[in-house]
C-alpha positions as CSV (number, residue, x, y, z in Angstrom):
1,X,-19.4,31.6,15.8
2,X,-19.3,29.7,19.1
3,X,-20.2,26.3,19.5
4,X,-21.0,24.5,22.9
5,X,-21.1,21.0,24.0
6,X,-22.0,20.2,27.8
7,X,-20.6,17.2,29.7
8,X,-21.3,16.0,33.1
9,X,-17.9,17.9,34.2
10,X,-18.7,20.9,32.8
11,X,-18.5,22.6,29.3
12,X,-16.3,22.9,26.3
13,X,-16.8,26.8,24.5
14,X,-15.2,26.7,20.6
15,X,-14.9,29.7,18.8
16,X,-13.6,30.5,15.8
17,X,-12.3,34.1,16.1
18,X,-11.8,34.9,12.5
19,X,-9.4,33.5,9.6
20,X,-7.0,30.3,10.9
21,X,-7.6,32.0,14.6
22,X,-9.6,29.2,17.2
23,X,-10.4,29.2,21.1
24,X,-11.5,26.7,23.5
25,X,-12.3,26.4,26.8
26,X,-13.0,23.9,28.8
27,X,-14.2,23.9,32.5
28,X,-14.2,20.8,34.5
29,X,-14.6,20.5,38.2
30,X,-10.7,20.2,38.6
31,X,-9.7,23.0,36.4
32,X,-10.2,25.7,33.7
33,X,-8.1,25.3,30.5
34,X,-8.1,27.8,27.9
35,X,-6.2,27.5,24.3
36,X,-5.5,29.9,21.6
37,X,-4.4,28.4,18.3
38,X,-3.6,30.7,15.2
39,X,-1.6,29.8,12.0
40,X,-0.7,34.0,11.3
41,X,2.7,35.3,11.5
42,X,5.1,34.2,14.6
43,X,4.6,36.4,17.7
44,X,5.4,35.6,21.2
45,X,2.9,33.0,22.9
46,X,2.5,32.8,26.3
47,X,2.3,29.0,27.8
48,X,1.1,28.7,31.0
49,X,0.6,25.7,32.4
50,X,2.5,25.3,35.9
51,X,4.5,22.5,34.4
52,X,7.8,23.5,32.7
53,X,8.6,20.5,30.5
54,X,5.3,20.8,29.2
55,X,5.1,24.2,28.2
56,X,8.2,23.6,26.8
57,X,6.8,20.5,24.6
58,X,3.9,22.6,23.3
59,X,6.1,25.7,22.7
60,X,8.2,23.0,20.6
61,X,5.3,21.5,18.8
62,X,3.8,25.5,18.1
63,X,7.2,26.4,16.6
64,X,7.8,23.1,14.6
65,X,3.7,23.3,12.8
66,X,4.4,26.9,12.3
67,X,1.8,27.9,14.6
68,X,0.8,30.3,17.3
69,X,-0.3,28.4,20.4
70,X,-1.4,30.6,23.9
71,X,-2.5,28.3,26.7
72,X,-3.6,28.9,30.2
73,X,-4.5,26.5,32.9
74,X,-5.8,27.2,36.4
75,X,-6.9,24.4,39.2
76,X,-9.6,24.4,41.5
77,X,-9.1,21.7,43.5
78,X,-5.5,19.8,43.7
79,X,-2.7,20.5,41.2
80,X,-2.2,17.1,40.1
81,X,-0.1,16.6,36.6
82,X,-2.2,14.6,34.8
83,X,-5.1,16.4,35.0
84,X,-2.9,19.3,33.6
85,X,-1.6,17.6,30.4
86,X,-4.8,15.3,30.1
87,X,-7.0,18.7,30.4
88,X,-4.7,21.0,28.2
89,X,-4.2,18.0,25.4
90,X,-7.9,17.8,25.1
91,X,-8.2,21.9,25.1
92,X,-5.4,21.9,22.6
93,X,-6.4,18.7,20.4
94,X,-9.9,20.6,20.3
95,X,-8.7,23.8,19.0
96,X,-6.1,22.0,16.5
97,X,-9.1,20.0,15.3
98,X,-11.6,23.2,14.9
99,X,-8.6,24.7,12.7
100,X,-7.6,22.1,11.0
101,X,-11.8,21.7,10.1
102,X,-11.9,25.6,8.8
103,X,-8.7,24.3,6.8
104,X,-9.9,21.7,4.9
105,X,-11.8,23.4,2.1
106,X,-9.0,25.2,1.2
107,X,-6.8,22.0,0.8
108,X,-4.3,20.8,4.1
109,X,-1.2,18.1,3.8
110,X,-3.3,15.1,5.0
111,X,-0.6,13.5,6.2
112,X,3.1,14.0,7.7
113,X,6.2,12.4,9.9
114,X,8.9,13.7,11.8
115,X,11.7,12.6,14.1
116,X,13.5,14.2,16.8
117,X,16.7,13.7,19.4
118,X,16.9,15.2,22.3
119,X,19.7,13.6,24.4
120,X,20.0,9.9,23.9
121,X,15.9,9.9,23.3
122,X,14.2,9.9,20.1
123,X,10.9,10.6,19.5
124,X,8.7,9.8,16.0
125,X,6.0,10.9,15.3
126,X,3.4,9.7,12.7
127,X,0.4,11.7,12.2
128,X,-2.3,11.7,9.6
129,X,-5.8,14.0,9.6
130,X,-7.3,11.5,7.2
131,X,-8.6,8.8,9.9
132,X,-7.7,6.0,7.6
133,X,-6.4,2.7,9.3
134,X,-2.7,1.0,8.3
135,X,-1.7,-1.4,6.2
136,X,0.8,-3.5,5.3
137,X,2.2,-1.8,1.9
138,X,1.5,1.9,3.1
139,X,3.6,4.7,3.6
140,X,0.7,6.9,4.3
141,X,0.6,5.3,7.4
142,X,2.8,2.7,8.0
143,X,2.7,-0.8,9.2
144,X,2.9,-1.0,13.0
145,X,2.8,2.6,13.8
146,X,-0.7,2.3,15.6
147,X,1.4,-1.3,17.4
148,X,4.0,1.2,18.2
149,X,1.9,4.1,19.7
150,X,-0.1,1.6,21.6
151,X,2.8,-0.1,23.0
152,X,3.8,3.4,24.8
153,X,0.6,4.0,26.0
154,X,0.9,2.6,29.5
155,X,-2.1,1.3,29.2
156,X,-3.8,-1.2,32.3
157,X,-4.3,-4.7,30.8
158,X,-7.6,-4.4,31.8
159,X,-8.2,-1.6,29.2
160,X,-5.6,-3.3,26.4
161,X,-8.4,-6.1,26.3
162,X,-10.8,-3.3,24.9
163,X,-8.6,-3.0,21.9
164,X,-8.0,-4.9,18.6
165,X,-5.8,-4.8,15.4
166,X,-7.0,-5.9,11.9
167,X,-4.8,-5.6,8.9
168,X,-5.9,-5.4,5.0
169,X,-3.8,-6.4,2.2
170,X,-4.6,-2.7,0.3
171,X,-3.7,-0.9,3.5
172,X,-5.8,2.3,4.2
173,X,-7.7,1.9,1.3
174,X,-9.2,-0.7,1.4
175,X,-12.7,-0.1,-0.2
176,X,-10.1,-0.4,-3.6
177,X,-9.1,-4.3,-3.0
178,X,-12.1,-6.2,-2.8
179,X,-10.9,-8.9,-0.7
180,X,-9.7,-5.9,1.6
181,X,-13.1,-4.8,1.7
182,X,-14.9,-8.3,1.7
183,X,-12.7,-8.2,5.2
184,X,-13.5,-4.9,6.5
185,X,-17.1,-5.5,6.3
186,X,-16.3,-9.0,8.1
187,X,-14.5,-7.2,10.8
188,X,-17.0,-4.1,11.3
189,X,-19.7,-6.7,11.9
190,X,-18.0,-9.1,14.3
191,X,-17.0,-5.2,16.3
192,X,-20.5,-3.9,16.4
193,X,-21.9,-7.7,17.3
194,X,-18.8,-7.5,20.3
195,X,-19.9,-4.1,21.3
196,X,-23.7,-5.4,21.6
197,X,-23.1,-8.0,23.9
198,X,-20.7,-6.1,26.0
């Protein structure tokens, strides 16, 4: 069963190929990226995306989630790198979300952490599929991890202005605490009042 959804750049096609097995693609006016995701036993993927490092980052991320990831990128105008791994991370965060949705009845890990050196880097990573917000007693996701990603970001100050932080006593559950929730219904208004006037 496909699904389409049409931008002004073009289209996104996601199909769900059978059991744990997704692909997407996704036409702009720069480029074509296409992105095979499937959670069956290891075979050889092919990565293709004209940028080493980076199909070495995704062949990384494929081994370490246990997954089989195929991806192939083409240009049509200028080879420019961040429309590769812009273009390719929204392919590949498509298809990871489409799997991760045929998943969920079956029961997933919501939630999970890892840490890696390479050199003298070292990257940590804190993901969660629940879309729950942090809090300050909460290892499910922890305090200033959202801080954290932000602050790597590289983000313009113009566009850092766009973005707020609020904070609740019971953490990502919130609707539990009532002052938490007192707060959160404080906070959504005050956003979608903001948002109005913008």
């Amino acid at each position: 069963m496909g699904e389409d959804n049409k931008g002004s750049l073009g289209g996104v096609r996601v199909e769900l190929e059978g059991p744990g097995r997704v692909a997407v693609r996704r036409e702009t006016r720069e480029s074509l990226a296409e992105v095979r995701v499937d959670d069956g036993a290891r075979r050889d993927c092919t990565v293709a995306t004209g940028l080493n490092f980076f199909d070495h980052m995704i062949e990384t991320i494929a081994w370490n989630a246990c997954l089989n990831v195929d991806v192939h990128f083409s240009h049509k105008r200028y080879r420019l790198t961040h429309v590769i791994t812009e273009d390719v991370g929204l392919t590949l965060g498509r298809a990871l979300a489409r799997l991760l949705e045929e998943r969920m009845p079956g029961g997933i890990n919501g939630a999970g952490s890892g840490i890696m050196a390479i050199d003298e880097a070292i990257a940590i990573a804190l993901i969660s599929f629940e879309g729950r917000a942090n809090g300050y007693y909460d290892l499910a996701t922890p305090y200033c991890a959202a801080e954290w990603t932000f602050d790597h970001m590289q983000l313009d100050a113009e566009l850092r202005g766009n973005l707020s932080f609020k904070r609740y006593e019971a953490g990502h559950m919130m609707y539990v605490h009532e002052p938490s929730i007192r707060q959160l219904r404080r906070d959504l208004g005050e956003f979608v009042e903001h948002a109005l006037r913008s």
